[in-house]
Structures are given as C-alpha cells and as structure tokens.
C-alpha positions as CSV (number, residue, x, y, z in Angstrom):
1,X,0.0,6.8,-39.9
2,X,-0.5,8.3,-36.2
3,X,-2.4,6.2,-33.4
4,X,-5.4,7.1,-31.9
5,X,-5.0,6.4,-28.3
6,X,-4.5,9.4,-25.8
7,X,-2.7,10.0,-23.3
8,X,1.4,10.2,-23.7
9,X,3.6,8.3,-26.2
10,X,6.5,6.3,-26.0
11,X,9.5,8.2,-28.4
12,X,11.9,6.2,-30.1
13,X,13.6,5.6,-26.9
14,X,10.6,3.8,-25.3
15,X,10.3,6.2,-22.9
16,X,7.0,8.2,-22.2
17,X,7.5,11.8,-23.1
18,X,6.0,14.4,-20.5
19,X,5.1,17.6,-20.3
20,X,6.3,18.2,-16.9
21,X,10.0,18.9,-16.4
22,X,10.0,15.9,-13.7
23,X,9.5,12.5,-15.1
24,X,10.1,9.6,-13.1
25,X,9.5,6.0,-14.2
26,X,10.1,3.4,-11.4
27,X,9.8,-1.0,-11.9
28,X,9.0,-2.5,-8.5
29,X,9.3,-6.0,-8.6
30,X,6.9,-8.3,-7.4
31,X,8.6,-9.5,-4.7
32,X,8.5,-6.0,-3.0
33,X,4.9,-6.0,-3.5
34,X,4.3,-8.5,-1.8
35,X,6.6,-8.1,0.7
36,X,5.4,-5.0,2.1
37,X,1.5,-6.3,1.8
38,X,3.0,-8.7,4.1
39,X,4.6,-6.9,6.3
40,X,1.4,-4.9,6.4
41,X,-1.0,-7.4,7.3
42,X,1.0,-9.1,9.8
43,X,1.7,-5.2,11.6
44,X,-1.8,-4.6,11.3
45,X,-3.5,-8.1,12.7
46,X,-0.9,-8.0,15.7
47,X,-1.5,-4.4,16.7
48,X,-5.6,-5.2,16.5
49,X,-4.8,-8.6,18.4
50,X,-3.0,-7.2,21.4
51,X,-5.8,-5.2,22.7
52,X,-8.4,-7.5,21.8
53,X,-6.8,-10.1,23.4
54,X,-6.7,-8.1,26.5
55,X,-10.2,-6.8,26.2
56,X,-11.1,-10.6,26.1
57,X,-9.5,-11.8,29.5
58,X,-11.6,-8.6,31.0
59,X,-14.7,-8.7,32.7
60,X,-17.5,-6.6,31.1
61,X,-18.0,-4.3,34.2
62,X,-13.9,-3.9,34.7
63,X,-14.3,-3.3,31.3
64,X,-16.5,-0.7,31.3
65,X,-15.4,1.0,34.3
66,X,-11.4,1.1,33.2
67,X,-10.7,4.4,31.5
C-alpha cells in the first residue's frame, strides 16, 4: 500500500530522505524560542524608547530646528 501525501518521506530510519546532497534536520526547543523573542522585544522597545524619550523632553521648535 503507498500513501498519498507529497512531499518527502520518512525511510525506515525516520529520517526524511532528500534529494539534495545536504540535509540538515535541527530541534530547537522551546525555551530558545522564546528566549530569543524575548531578547528581541526587549532590544527592540529599548532602542525605540531612548530616542523617543529624548524627542519627548524637547521642545517642538528645538526639535525641528536640531539636525
């Protein structure tokens, strides 16, 4: 009996056969996931809340007029 499903296969082994002569299969665990979205949110709102901080203790006319 064969399946009908594309795509690759497992083999006997459970692992997915490949044309290619490079296969890698990689687990990342959870924890790393969400780890580096973390990481990634707290770099990203305290590199947009520096300047916007100091945006916010300057006047709108200094503001306009600083290059």
């Amino acid at each position: 009996m064969t399946s009908a499903t594309a795509g690759p296969s497992p083999d006997r082994n459970n692992r997915i056969s490949s044309t290619s002569a490079f296969c890698l299969r990689c687990i990342v665990p959870a924890w790393a996931v969400a780890g580096g979205v973390a990481a990634t949110v707290a770099i990203g709102g305290l590199a947009g809340l520096y300047p916007a901080i100091r945006a916010y203790r300057l006047s709108p006319t200094e503001a306009l007029a600083t290059p």
